[in-house]
C-alpha positions as CSV (number, residue, x, y, z in Angstrom):
1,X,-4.9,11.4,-1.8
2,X,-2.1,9.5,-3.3
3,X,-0.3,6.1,-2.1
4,X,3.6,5.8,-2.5
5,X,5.8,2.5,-2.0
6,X,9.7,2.9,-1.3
7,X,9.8,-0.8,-3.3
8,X,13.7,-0.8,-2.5
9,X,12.3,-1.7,1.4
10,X,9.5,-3.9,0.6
11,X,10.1,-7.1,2.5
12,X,6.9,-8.7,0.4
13,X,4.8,-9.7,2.8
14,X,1.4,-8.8,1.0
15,X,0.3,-6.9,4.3
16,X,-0.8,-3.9,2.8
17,X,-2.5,-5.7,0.1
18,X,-4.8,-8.1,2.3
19,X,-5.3,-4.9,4.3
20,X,-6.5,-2.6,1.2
21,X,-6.4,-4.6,-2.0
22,X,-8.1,-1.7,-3.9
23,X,-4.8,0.7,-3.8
24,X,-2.0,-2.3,-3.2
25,X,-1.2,-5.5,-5.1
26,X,1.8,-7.6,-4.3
27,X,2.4,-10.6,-6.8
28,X,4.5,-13.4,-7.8
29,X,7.6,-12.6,-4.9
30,X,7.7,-8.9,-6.5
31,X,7.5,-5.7,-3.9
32,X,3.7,-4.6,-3.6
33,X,3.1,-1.6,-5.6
34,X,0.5,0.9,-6.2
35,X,-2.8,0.3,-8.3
36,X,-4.5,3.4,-8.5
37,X,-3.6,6.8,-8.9
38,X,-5.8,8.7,-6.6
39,X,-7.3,6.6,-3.4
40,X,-11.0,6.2,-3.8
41,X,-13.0,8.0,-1.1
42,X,-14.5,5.2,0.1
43,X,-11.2,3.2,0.4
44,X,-9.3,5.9,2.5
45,X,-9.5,4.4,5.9
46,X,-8.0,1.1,5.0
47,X,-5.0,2.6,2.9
48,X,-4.4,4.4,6.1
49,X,-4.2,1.6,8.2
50,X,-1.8,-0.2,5.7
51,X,0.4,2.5,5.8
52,X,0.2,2.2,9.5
53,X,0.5,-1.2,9.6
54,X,3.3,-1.5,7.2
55,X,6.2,-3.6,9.0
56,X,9.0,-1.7,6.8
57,X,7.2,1.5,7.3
58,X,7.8,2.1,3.3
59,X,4.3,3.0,2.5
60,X,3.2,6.6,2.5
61,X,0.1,8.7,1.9
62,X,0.5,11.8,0.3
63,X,-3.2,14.3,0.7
C-alpha cells in the first residue's frame, strides 16, 4: 500500500500527521507530505483513518 497527497489542497493542518506520523510529516507551514514509500503493515490502520479523516479529502491510499 502506497500514500498520495494532492499538496496543491493541503490546508496544513498536521491532521494526518498527529493521526499517523510514520507515513505523514507536515513542517515549518509547508503541505504534509509522504515519508515512506510503501505503508508499514503494522501502520495500515492509522494511515487509513488519516485519509478518512483528512478535512480536504487530498489524501489517498493506493493498495
Amino acid at each position: 500500500m502506497k500514500a498520495e497527497i494532492n499538496k496543491s489542497g493541503c490546508i496544513k493542518c498536521g491532521l494526518c500527521a498527529d493521526i499517523c506520523p510514520t507515513v505523514f510529516r507536515q513542517e515549518g507551514g509547508e503541505a504534509a507530505s509522504v515519508r515512506v514509500e510503501e505503508i508499514p503493515a503494522k501502520v495500515k490502520s492509522e494511515a487509513e483513518i488519516a485519509e478518512e479523516q483528512c478535512p480536504t479529502n487530498v489524501i489517498k491510499i493506493r493498495k
